[in-house]
One Martini backbone bead per residue (centre of mass of N, CA, C, O) as a GRO file, in nm:
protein
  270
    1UNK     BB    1  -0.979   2.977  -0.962
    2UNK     BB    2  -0.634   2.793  -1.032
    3UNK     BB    3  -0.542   2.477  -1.143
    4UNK     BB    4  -0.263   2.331  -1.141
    5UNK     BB    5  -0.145   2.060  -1.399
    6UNK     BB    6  -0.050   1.727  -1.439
    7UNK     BB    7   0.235   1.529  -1.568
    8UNK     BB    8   0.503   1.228  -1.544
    9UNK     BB    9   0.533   0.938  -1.753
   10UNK     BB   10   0.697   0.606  -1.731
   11UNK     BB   11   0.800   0.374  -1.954
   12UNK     BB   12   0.895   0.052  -2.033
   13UNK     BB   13   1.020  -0.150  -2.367
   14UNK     BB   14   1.170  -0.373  -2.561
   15UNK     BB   15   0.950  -0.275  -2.797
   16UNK     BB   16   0.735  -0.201  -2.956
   17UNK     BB   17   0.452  -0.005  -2.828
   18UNK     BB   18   0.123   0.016  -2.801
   19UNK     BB   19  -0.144   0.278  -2.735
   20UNK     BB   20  -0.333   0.383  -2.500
   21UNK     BB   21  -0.465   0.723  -2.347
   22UNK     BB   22  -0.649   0.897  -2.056
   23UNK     BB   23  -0.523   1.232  -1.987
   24UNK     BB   24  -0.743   1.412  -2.094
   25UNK     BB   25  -0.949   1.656  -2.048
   26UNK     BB   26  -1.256   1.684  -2.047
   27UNK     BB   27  -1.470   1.847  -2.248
   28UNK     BB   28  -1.674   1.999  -1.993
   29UNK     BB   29  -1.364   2.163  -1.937
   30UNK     BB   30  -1.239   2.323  -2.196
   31UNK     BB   31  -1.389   2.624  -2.084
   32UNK     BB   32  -1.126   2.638  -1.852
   33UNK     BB   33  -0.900   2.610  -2.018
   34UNK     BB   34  -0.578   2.797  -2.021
   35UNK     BB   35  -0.535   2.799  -2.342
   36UNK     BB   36  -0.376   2.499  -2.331
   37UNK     BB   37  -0.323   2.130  -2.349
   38UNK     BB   38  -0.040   1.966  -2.275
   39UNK     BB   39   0.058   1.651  -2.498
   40UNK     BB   40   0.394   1.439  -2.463
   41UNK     BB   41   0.666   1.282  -2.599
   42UNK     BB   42   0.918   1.074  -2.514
   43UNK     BB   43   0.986   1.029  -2.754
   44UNK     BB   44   0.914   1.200  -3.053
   45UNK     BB   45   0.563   1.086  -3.101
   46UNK     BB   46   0.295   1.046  -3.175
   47UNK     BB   47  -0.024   1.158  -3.135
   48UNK     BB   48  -0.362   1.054  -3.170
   49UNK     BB   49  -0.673   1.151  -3.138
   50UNK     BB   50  -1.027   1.105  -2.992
   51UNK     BB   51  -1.351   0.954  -2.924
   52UNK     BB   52  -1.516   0.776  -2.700
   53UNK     BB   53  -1.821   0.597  -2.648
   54UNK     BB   54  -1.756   0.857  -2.363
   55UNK     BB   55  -1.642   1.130  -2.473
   56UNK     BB   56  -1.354   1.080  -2.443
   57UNK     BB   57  -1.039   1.159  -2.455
   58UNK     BB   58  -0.771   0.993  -2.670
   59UNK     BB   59  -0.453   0.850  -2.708
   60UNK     BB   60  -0.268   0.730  -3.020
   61UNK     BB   61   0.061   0.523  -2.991
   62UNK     BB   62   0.409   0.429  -3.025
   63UNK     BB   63   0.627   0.295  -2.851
   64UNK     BB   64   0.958   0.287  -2.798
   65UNK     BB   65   1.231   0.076  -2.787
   66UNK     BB   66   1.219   0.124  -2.425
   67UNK     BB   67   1.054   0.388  -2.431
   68UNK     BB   68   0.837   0.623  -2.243
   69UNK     BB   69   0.722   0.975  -2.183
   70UNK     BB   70   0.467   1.138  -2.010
   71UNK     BB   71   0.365   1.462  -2.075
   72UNK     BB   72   0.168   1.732  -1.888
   73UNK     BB   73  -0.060   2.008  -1.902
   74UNK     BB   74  -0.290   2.250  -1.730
   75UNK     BB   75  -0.456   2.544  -1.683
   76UNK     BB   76  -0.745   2.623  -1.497
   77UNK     BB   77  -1.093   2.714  -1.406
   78UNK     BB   78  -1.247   2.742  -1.102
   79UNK     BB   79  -1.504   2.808  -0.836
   80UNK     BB   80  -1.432   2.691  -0.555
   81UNK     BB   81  -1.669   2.472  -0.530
   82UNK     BB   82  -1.821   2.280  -0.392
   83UNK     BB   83  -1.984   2.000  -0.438
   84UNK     BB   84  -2.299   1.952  -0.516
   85UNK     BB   85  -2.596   1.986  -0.303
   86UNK     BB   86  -2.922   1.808  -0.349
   87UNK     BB   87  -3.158   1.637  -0.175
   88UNK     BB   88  -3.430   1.716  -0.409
   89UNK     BB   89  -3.326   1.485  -0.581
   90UNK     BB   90  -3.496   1.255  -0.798
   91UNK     BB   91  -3.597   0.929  -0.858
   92UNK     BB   92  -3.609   0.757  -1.137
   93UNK     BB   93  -3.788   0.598  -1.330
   94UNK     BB   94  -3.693   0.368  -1.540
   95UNK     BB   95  -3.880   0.449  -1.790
   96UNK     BB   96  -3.820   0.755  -1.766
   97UNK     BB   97  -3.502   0.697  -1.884
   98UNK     BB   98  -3.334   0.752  -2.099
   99UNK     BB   99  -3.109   0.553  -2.279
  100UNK     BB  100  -2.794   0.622  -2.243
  101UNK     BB  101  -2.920   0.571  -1.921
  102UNK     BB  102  -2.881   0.230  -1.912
  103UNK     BB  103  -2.594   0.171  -1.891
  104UNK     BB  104  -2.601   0.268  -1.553
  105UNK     BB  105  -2.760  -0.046  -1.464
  106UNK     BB  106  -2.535  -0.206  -1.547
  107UNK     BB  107  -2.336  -0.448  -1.564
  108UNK     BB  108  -1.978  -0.500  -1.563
  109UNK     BB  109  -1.648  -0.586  -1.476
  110UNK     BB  110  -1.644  -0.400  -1.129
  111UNK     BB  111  -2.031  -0.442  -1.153
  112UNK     BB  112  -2.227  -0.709  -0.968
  113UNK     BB  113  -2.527  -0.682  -0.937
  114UNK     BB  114  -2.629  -0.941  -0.929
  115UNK     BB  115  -2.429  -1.012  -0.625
  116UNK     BB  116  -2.586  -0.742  -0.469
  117UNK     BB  117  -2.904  -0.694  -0.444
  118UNK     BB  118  -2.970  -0.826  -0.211
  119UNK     BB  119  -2.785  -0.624  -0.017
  120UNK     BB  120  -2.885  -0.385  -0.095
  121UNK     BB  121  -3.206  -0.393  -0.003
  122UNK     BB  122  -3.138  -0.511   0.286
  123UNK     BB  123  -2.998  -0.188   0.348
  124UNK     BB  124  -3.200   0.011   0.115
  125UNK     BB  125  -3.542  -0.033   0.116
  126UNK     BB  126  -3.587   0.188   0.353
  127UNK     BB  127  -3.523   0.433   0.169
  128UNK     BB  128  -3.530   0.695   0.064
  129UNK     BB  129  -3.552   0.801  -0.259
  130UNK     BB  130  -3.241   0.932  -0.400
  131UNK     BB  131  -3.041   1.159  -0.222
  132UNK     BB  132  -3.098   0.960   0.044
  133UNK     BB  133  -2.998   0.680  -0.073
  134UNK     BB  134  -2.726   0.754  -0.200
  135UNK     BB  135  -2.602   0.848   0.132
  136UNK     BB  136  -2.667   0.566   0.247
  137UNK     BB  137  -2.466   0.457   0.102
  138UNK     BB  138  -2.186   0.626   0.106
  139UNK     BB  139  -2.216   0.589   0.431
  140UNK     BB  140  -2.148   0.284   0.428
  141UNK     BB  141  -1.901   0.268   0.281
  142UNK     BB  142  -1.694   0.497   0.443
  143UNK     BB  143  -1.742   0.246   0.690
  144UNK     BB  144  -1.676  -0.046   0.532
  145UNK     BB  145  -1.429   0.079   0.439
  146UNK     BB  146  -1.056   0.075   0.412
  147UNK     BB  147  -0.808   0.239   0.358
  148UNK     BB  148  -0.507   0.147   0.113
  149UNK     BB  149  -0.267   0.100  -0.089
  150UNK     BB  150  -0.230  -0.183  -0.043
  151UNK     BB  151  -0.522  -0.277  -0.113
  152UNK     BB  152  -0.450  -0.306  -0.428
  153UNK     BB  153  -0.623  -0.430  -0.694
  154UNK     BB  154  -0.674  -0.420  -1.008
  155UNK     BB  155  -0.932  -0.705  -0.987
  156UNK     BB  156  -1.125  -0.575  -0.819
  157UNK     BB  157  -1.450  -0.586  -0.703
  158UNK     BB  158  -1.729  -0.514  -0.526
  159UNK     BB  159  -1.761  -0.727  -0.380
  160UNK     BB  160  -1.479  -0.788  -0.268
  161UNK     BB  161  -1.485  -0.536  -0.100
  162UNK     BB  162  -1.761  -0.624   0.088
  163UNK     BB  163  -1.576  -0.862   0.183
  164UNK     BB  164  -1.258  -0.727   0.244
  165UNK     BB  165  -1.271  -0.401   0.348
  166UNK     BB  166  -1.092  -0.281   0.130
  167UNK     BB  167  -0.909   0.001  -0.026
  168UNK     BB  168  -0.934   0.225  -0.259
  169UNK     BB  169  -1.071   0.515  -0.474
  170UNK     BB  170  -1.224   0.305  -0.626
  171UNK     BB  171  -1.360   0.085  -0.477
  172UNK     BB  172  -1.558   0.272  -0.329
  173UNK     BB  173  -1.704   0.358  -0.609
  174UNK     BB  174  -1.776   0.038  -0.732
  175UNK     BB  175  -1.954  -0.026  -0.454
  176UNK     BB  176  -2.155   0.210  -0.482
  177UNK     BB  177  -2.259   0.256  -0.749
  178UNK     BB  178  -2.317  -0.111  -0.746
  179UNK     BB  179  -2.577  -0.017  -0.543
  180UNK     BB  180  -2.728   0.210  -0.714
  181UNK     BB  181  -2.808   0.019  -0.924
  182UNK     BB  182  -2.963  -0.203  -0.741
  183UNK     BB  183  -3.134   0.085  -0.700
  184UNK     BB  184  -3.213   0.231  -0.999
  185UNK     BB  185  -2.930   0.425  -1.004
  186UNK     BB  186  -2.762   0.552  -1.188
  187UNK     BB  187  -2.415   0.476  -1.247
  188UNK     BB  188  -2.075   0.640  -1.263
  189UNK     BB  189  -1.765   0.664  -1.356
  190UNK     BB  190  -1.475   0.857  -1.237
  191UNK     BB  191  -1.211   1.031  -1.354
  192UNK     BB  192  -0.954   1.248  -1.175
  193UNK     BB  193  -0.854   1.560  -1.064
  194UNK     BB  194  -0.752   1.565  -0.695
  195UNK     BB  195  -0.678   1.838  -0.477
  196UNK     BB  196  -0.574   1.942  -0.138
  197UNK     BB  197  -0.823   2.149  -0.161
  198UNK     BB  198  -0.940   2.273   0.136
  199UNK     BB  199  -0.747   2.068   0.296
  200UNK     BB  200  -0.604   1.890   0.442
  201UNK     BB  201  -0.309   1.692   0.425
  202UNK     BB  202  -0.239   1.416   0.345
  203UNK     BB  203   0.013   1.180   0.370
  204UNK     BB  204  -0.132   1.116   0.086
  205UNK     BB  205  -0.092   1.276  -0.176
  206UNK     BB  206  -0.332   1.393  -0.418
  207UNK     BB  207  -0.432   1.346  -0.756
  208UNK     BB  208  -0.572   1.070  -0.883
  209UNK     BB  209  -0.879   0.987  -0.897
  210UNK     BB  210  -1.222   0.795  -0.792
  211UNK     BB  211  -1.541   0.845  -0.858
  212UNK     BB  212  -1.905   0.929  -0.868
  213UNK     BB  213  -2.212   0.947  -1.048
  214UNK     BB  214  -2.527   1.036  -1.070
  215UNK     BB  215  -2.899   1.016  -1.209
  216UNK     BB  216  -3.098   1.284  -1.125
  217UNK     BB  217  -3.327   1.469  -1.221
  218UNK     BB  218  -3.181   1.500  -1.486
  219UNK     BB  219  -2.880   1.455  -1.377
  220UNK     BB  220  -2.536   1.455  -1.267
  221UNK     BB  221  -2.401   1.380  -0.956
  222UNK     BB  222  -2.113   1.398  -0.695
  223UNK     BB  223  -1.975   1.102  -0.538
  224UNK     BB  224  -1.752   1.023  -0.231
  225UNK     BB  225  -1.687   0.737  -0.068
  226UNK     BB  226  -1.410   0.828   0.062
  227UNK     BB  227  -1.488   1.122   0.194
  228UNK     BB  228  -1.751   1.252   0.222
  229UNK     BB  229  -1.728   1.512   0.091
  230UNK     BB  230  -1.706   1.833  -0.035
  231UNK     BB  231  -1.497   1.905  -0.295
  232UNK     BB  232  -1.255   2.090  -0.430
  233UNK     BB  233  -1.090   2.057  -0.769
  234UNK     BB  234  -1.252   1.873  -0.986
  235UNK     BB  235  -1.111   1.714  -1.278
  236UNK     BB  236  -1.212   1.595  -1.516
  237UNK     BB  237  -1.160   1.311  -1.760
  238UNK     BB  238  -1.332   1.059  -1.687
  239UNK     BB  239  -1.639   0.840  -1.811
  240UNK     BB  240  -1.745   0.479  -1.701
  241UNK     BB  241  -1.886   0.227  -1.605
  242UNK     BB  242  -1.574   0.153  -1.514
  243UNK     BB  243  -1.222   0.148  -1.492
  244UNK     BB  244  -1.224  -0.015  -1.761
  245UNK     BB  245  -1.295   0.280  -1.928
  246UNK     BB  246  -1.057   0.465  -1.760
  247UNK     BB  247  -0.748   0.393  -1.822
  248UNK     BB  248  -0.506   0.573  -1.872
  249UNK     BB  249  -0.339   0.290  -1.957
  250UNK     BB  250  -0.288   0.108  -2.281
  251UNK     BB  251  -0.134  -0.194  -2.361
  252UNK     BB  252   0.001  -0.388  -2.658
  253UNK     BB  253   0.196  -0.525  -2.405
  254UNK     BB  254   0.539  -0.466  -2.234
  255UNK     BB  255   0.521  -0.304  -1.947
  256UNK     BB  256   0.686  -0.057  -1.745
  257UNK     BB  257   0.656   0.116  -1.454
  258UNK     BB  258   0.876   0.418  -1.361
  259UNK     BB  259   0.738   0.714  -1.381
  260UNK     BB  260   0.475   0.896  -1.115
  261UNK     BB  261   0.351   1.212  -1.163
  262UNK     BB  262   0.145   1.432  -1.007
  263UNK     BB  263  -0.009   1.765  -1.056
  264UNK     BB  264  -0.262   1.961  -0.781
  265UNK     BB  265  -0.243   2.315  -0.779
  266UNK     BB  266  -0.327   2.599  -0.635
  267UNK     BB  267  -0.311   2.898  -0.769
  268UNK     BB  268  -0.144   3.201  -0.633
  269UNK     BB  269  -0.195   3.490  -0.554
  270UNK     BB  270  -0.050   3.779  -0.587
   0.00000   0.00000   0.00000
């Protein structure tokens, strides 16, 4: 299959102001986009692009006073089939695991492993170790918090969410994530593009959202602690400790977000 990916987001701001965004699709996507992926700035200022010590692209601009829109596109191919589910998956000992992987069983600043390790042992430590501990963590999440755009709150950490019982898909990213970790399972942040696609349109289409990763007998399987179901069309973008480390803008000033559009849509085969 197809999918036609976008956005058009437009701030507003009184004097220049630098930027880094990173909207660019994952390089591990690379060899699926279909011709070219194109990311334009309106004034058309330079973005000069990078990769962030998370292999993630980044690209750095400076937005003219008034401010700027950013528009992206670009056309995928997917195999169209659901997030892989393999229960067989085992969790490795922490002296097993790589250099690379050690970065992400440590605490970081929406995910503070020291404040919740008592509280993850006593809900998961008698659940067997790997795959079957991963999802008794993420069905733990998306029983125990209530989804809700109200609750959006950009400084909410993991304690937060586990004592407020509510969020957004970063929050239960970041609750779930920073569960696995207090549990010795490398985990990682994940944002990108996942499209209401073979799955019933929610109130409210999905466009950018936010899961994590795990690191299971040597690789990274994706799980979903907001939806808990495996989902088709999921199009990775960044990942990083927690959402500080993938956030689609970051400005080094004073901005308005005035719009923010994103489409993530499988294009229908004549």
């Amino acid at each position: 299959m197809e999918i036609k990916v976008g956005f058009e987001i437009s701030y507003t701001a009184a004097q220049p102001t630098p930027m880094v965004i990173m909207l660019s699709i994952h390089p591990s996507r690379f060899s699926d986009i279909v011709g070219t992926e194109r990311i334009v700035a309106e004034p058309d200022v330079p973005i000069g692009f990078y990769r962030d010590s998370f292999g993630n692209v980044c690209g750095r601009l400076v937005a003219p006073a008034g401010g700027v829109t950013l528009r992206g596109d670009a056309l995928v191919r997917d195999s169209g089939l659901p997030d892989v589910v393999v229960p067989t998956a085992q969790q490795l000992p922490v002296e097993q695991l790589p250099d690379d992987v050690l970065l992400y069983l440590m605490p970081s600043r929406y995910c503070e492993t020291d404040k919740l390790t008592d509280i993850a042992w006593s809900l998961f430590g008698k659940t067997p170790p790997g795959w079957a501990r991963v999802q008794a963590i993420v069905d733990f999440v998306h029983q125990h918090v209530t989804f809700g755009y109200q609750h959006a709150h950009h400084m909410k950490s993991a304690q937060d969410v586990y004592e407020q019982r509510t969020g957004v898909c970063r929050d239960f990213a970041h609750l779930a994530l920073t569960l696995c970790r207090c549990m010795g399972i490398p985990a990682r942040y994940c944002t990108g593009y996942l499209g209401d696609i073979g799955v019933p349109p929610e109130p409210e289409p999905m466009d950018f959202s936010g899961w994590f990763e795990v690191y299971l007998s040597g690789q990274w399987y994706t799980f979903d602690a907001r939806h808990n179901v495996p989902r088709i069309g999921r199009i990775l973008m960044g990942t990083g400790r927690d959402a500080a480390d993938v956030a689609l803008t970051t400005s080094f000033g004073r901005m308005t977000l005035a719009k923010f559009v994103v489409v993530t849509d499988e294009v229908v085969m004549a």
